[in-house]
N, C-alpha and C positions, 0 to 999 in steps of 0.2 A: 118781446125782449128776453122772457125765459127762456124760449125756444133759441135764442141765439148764443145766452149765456151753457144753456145745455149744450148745444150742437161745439161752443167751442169744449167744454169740459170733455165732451165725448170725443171730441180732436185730439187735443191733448194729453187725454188718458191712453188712447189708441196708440200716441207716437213715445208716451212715455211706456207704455208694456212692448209695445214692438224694440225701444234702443234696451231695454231691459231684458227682452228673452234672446236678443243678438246678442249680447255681451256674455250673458249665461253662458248661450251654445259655446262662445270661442274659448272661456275659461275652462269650461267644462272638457271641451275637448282636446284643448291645450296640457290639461292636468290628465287629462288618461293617456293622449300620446306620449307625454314625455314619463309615465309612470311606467307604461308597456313598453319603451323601447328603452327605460332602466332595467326589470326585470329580466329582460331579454341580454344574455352574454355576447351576442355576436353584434350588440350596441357600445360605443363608448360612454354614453351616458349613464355614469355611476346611480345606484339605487336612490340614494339619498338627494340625488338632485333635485326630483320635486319638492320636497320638505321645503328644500332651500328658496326656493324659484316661488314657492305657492306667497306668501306674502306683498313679495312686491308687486308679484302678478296680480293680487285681486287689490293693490290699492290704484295701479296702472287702471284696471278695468272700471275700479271705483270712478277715477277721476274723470272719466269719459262719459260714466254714467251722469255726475252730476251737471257736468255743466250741457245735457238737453235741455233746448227753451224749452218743450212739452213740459218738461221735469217742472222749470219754474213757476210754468203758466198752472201747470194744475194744485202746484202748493202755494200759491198766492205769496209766488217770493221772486217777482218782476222785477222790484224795486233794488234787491240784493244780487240780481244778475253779474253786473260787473266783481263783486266782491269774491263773489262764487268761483265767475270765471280763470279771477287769478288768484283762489286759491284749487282750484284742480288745476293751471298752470304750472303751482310751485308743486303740488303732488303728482302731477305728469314725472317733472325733471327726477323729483326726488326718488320714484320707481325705477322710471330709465337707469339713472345714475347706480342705484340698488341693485337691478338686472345687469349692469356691467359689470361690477363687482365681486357678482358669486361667482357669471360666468368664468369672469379672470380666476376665481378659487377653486372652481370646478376644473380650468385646463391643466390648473398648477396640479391638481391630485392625479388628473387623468396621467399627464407626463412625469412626476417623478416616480408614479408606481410604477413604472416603466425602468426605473433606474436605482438598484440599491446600494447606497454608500454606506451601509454596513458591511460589505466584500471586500477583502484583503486590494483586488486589484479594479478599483473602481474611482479610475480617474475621470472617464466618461461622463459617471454619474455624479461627481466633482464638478465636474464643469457645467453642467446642467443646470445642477441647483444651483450653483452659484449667479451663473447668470440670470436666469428665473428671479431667484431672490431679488436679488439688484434689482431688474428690469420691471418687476412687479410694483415694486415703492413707485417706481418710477410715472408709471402706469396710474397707479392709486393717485398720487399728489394731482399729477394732470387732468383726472377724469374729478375730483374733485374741485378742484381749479376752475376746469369748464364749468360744472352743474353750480357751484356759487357765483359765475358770472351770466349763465344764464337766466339764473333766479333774481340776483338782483339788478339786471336788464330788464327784466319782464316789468320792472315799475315804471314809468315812462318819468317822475321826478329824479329817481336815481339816474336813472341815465342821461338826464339833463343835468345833473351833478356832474354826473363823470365825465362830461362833453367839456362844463367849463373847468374843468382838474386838467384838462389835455394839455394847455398852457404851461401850467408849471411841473407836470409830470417828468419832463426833458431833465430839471435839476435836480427833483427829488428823487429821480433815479440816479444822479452822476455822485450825490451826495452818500445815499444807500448803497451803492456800488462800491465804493470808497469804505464805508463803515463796515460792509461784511464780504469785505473781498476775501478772508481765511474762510467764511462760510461757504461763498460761490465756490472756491478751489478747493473744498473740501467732496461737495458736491461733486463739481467736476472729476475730482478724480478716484468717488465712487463709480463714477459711469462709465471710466478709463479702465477702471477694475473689471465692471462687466465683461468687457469684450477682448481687451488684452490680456488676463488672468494671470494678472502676477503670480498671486495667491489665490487659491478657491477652498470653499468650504469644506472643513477637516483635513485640508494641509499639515503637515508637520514642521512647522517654522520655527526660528530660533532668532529673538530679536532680544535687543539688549538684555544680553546673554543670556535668555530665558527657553527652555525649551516644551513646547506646549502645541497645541492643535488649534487652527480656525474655528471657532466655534460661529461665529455670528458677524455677516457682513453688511453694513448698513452704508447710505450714503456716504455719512458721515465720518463715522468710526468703525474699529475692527476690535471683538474678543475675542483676546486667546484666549485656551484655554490650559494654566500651568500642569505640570504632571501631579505638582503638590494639591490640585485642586483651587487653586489661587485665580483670580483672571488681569490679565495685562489687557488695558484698554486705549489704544493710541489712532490718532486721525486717519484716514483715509491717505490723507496727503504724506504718509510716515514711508507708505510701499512704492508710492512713486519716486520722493526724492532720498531716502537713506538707501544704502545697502543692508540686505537680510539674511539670513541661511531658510532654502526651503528645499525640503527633504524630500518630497511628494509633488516635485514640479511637473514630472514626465511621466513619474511611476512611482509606485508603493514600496518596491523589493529596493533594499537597501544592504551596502557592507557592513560589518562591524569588526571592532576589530580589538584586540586582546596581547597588550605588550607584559611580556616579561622579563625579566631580569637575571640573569643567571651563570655559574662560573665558567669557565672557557672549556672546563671537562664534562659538560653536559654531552649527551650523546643524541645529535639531533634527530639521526633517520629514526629513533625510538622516539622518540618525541613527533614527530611527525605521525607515525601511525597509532601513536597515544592521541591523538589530535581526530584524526580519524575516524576512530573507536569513539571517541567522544559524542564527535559531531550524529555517527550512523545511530548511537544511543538514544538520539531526543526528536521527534518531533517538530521542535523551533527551529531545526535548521531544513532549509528547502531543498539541498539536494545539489544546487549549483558552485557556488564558489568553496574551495580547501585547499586553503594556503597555508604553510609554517614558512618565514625567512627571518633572518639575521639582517635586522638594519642597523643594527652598530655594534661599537666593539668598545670600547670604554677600558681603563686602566684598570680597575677592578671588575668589570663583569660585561657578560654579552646583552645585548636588547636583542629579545626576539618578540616578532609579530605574527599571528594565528589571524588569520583572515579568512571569514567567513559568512554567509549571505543568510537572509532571512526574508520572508514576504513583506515585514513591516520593519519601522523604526523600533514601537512599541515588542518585540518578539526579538528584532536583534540586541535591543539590552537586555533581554532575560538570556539569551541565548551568550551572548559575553559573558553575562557571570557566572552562569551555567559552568564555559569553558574554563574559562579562567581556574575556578575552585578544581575542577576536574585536572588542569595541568598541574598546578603545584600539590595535590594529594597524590599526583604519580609521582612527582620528583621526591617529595617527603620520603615516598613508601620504598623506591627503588633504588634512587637515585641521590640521597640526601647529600653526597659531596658534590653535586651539581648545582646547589642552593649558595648565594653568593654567601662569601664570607673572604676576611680579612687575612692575608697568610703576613709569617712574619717568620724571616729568615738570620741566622744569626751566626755573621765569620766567624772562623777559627783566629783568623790574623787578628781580629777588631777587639778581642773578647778573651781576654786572661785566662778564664775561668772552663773555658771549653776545653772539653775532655779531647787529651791527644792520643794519636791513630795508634 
């Protein structure tokens, strides 16, 4: 009977170092392939990926490990097999689940370093993140979603549960459908956001009346972000059904534009090339658009409009006030009866008192 008890212990210590030195090798070689072909630049695999990958990887390899009968038979834990079994079940799902995860944060780094939305003209890279952003929650909820129903699957009473739930599931979803339908439509129309891009991240939008930048797009909601440093915070569902102003739909490069005021004896071709001198002075202006016009004429003064372009929203307000200062310091300097003012003229016929010719 020794002899049988030994020959099994020597069985099952044999099949428990053989799934033990199998699993070593895979981890082992798993952790220096994907180390070497981090190191290596002609890899997309970012440096840091094993860091990331190395835990869930070895509770993956864990859970494989423990549930060998060897394993059981030689630690005199027969008895706790099923117990064992489903829990390296639940630590199977929970690595998988963990290995999708980084993956998903490893492609999101590999693709936006690809794309800089720090650059004046980086709409591309606009829409990238944004949808990435979006698409990723999306991705997350799901993959979470699945790995908590296959965990609590894996009980054979819970899912005798959830078999007799089948029945009334039909209302208690007509019921909950009904109580968070601004939730689903909110939802919804983060996802509408995804891929029709009303708005994308760091937009320049102007909603109830506020003018500010996309900072952060979720399902749900959207933050601006105000120029004062403030954040406007409104649903999802605000870009589908309001109207907006968005500044940075197609492109970055924007007009701006610089109205003045001024007496009907202004001399505009000087003013124009004061305009000019102006604009070639600074830096903020790109080079493309220089306009001076008269768009109205007024009882007391003329409106004139100085139009001129910039690469951003943020550069054509400084570039406005820039101009602005710089036209009426030339009208001051050179020009001062050009500066509106009130005339007041006085008959000879009307006025006793008026000195005769």
């Amino acid at each position: 009977m020794e002899n049988i008890f030994k020959n099994v212990d020597n069985q099952a210590l044999l099949y428990a170092a053989g799934t033990f030195v199998i699993l070593a090798i895979l981890y082992i070689s798993t952790y220096f392939t994907l180390r070497k072909l981090g190191s290596n630049p002609k890899y997309l695999i970012p440096k840091d990926a094993m860091k990331r990958v190395g835990k869930p990887l070895f509770i993956l390899f864990l859970s494989f490990l423990i549930r060998s009968k060897s394993l059981h038979t030689l630690l005199y834990l027969d008895d706790f097999s099923l117990i064992i079994k489903k829990t390296s079940n639940l630590l199977i799902i929970f690595s998988i689940t963990w290995l999708i995860l980084v993956a998903l944060a490893v492609a999101k780094k590999l693709i936006i370093k690809n794309y800089d939305v720090e650059t004046s003209d980086n709409l591309k890279a606009r829409k990238i993140y944004t949808q990435f952003n979006i698409l990723e929650r999306i991705f997350i909820v799901i993959v979470v979603v699945l790995a908590l129903g296959a965990a609590l699957m894996s009980f054979e009473s819970i899912r005798e549960i959830g078999v007799s739930l089948f029945a009334s599931a039909g209302v208690a979803g007509i019921i909950i459908g009904f109580s968070a339908q601004k939730l689903i439509g909110s939802i919804l129309a983060g996802i509408q956001i995804a891929f029709t891009q009303p708005i994308k991240f760091d937009d320049v939008v102007i909603v109830e009346g506020e003018w500010g930048r996309i900072e952060e797009i979720t399902l749900t909601y959207v933050v601006i972000k105000i120029w004062d440093k403030r954040r406007l915070i409104v649903p999802t569902t605000y870009f589908i059904e309001k109207p907006f102003q968005n500044w940075t739909k197609t492109s970055a490069d924007i007009l701006g534009t610089v109205f003045i005021h001024t007496d009907y004896h202004v001399p505009f071709d000087k003013l124009r090339e004061e305009l000019t001198r102006v604009l070639s002075s600074t830096d903020l202006w790109d080079g493309n658009v220089n306009v001076l016009q008269v768009t109205d004429a007024k009882a007391q003064s003329v409106e004139i409009r100085a139009l001129m372009s910039a690469v951003d929203s943020p550069t054509a307000w400084d570039l406005r006030v820039f101009v602005r200062e710089k036209l009426i310091g030339f009208l001051q300097e050179n020009y001062p009866d050009s500066l509106p003012h009130t005339r007041l003229y006085i008959n000879e016929y009307t006025n006793p008192n008026f000195p005769k010719k």
